[in-house]
Structure formats: structure tokens, C-alpha cells
N, C-alpha and C positions, 0 to 999 in steps of 0.2 A: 150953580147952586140954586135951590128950588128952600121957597121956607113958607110958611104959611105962623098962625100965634102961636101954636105948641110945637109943633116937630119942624124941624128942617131937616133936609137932604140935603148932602155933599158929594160930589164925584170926586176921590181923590188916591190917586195912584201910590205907593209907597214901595220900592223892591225889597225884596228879603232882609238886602246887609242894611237897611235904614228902618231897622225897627223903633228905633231910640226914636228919631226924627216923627216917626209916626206915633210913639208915645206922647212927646212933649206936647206935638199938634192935639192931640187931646187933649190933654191934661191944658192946652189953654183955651181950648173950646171951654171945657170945664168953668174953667176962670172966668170965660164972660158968660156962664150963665146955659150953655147949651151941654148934657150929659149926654152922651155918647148911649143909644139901647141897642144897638147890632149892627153889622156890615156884612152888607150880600156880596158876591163876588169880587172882595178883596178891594172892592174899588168904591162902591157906593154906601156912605154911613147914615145914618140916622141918626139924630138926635132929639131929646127933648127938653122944652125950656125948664130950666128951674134956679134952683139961688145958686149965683155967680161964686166960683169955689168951695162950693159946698163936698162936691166926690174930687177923688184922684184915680189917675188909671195906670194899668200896667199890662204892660205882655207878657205873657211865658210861652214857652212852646210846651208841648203835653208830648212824652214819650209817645211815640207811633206807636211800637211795638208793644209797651206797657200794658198787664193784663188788666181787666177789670177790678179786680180788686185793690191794685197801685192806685190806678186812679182815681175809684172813692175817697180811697184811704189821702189821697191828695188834697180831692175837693171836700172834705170833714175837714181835714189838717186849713186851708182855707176858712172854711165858715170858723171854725175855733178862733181864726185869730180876725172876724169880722171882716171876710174880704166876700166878695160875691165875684163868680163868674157870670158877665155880664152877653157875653156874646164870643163866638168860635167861628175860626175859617182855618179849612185845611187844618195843621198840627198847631194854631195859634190859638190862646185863648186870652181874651179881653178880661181883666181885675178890674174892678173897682173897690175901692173903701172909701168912708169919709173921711175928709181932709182930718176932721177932730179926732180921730185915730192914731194922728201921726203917719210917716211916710210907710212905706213896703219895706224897705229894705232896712234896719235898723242897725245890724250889726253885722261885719262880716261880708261887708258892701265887697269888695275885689273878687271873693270867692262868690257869690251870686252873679256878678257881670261875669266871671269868667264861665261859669257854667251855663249860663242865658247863650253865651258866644259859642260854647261849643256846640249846643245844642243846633245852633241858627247853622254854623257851619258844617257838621254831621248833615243834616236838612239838604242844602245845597249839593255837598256832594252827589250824596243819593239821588237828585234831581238831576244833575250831569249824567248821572252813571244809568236814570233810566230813560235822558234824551238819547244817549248814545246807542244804547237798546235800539231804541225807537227806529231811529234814524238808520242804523244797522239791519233790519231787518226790512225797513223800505227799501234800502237800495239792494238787498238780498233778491225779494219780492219782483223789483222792475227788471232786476237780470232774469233772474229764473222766464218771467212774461217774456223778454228780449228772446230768451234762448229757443221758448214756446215758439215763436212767427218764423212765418218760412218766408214770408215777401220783405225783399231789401230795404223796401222803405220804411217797411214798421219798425224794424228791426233799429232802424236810422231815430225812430224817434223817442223807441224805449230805451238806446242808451244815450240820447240826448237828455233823456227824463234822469236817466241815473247820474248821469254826472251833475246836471244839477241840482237832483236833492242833495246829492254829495257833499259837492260845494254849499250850498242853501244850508246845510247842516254843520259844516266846520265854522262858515260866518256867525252864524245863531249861538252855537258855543263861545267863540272866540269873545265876540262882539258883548255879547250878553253876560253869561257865566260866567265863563274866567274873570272878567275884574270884580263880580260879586265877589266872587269864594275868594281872589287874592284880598281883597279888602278885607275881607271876613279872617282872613289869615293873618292879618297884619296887626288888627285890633286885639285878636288872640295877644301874638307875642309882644303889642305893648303892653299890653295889662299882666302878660308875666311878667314883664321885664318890671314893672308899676309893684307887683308883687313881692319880687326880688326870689324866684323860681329860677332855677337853672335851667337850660333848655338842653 
């Protein structure tokens, strides 16, 4: 943590299915007095001093795919109802409004989490589905190179190289994503179930 009278710096990691976690962390930064102005690489914030709960904050995700004109038509529908987008990473975008506002979410709280959730888990997936890409066309790559070498030994280490991204690449999934997107799955069907949706 780095701070100096006006701004401090935070280093602070949050994964996908813990957005809530990373909201509250703000929102009590907020509370003592330090507002949140932007986050570079997901990991490092900023902040600036000012009166201790005076904003609130909030995450959304922002359609990927959404044309241009959704998305104004968004960020209008936002400033109408006094919110500012204060800062963006990746499909996330940082709200703020002042406490004296009142909360974000006022009415219709289930159907807001549950669409915030689905949004977070659509996200995820598509992140599996283009590690899997990824990873699939490396070890494509090291065979193809493998099949290229005429001498035994190269031969010996381009498919040493492939089975390891291999493996290196099913741990990475395993390890990492799947329990995101299962968690991300699970908060889904509490909050239907919270809703009283059939599944």
C-alpha cells in the first residue's frame, strides 16, 4: 500500500466470482474517507481523500457485444438517475453515486443480482472457452514443429513441450476456472431458488 495526503495506492487482487467482495472493499474504503478514481490492471486502485461516506460504489458488467448505441443509451439511463461511471477494466465498469441518493439497487433487488450473476458467468465461460482455444492451438503448433524435425532428439523435446502445455493447460482450467464458474453456478441457482423460479 503506497499513500501519500491525497491519493493512495492499493495493490489488490479480486477473481471474477468475487465481485460483491470487491464492491463492499470499496464501498468501505469509501466509508473511511478514501473514493475510489480508477484501477489499472485489475489489481492496482487509486484512490482519493475526501468525506468519509460521502459516495457508494458499484459494479456492472457492460455487454461485450453491445452496439454503440446500447451503450450510451446505458450510460444517459445512468447519469439520469445520478450515477457516474467512475472507472473500467476489461467488461467491468466502476458506479459511483452519493450516499445521499440513496442505494443502486432500490427495487427488484433478486432480478438485478440475478442478472449482474449471469452476466459475471456468461463472462467466465467465454474466458474457458477462449483458454481452451488458446491452449488447443499451442499444443496443435508444438506437434505440427514436432512433425517439422527430422533429428530424434528435437523431436524428444517438442513432444515433451506438448504434453506439458497439455497438462500445464488442464491444471490451469481445473485449478483456476472451474471452481470460479462452479461458484458462479451455484449463486445463480441460490438466488433462483431465493426467487422461487423453477429450474
Amino acid at each position: 500500500m503506497q499513500s501519500n495526503k491525497e491519493y493512495k495506492r492499493v495493490w489488490r487482487f479480486f477473481n471474477i466470482a468475487d465481485y460483491d467482495k470487491e464492491e463492499q472493499w470499496l464501498n468501505d474504503m469509501a466509508a473511511a474517507g478514501w473514493n475510489f478514481v480508477r484501477v489499472q490492471g485489475g489489481v492496482r486502485f487509486t484512490f482519493k481523500r475526501g468525506v468519509p461516506g460521502e459516495y457508494i460504489y458499484k459494479l456492472d458488467m457492460v455487454e461485450r457485444n453491445a452496439s454503440d448505441e446500447v451503450k450510451e443509451s446505458y450510460y444517459n439511463f445512468l447519469t439520469e438517475c445520478n450515477i457516474r461511471v467512475v472507472g473500467d477494466y476489461n467488461d467491468w465498469i466502476y458506479l459511483q453515486r452519493r450516499a445521499s441518493d440513496g442505494p443502486f439497487d432500490v427495487k427488484d433487488e433478486a432480478y438485478t443480482k440475478l442478472r449482474r450473476l449471469n452476466k459475471v458467468y456468461s463472462f467466465s465461460i467465454r474466458m474457458v472457452c477462449r483458454l481452451l482455444i488458446l491452449f488447443s492451438l499451442m499444443v496443435i503448433g508444438f506437434s505440427l514443429l514436432s512433425l517439422a524435425t527430422t533429428g530424434y532428439q528435437i523431436q524428444d523435446v517438442f513432444d515433451g513441450v506438448v504434453r506439458g502445455v497439455s497438462i500445464a493447460s488442464l491444471i490451469a482450467l481445473s485449478i483456476i476456472w472451474v471452481p470460479i464458474v462452479t461458484r458462479l453456478r451455484r449463486r445463480i441457482n441460490a438466488l433462483i431458488d431465493d426467487v422461487g423460479v423453477n429450474r
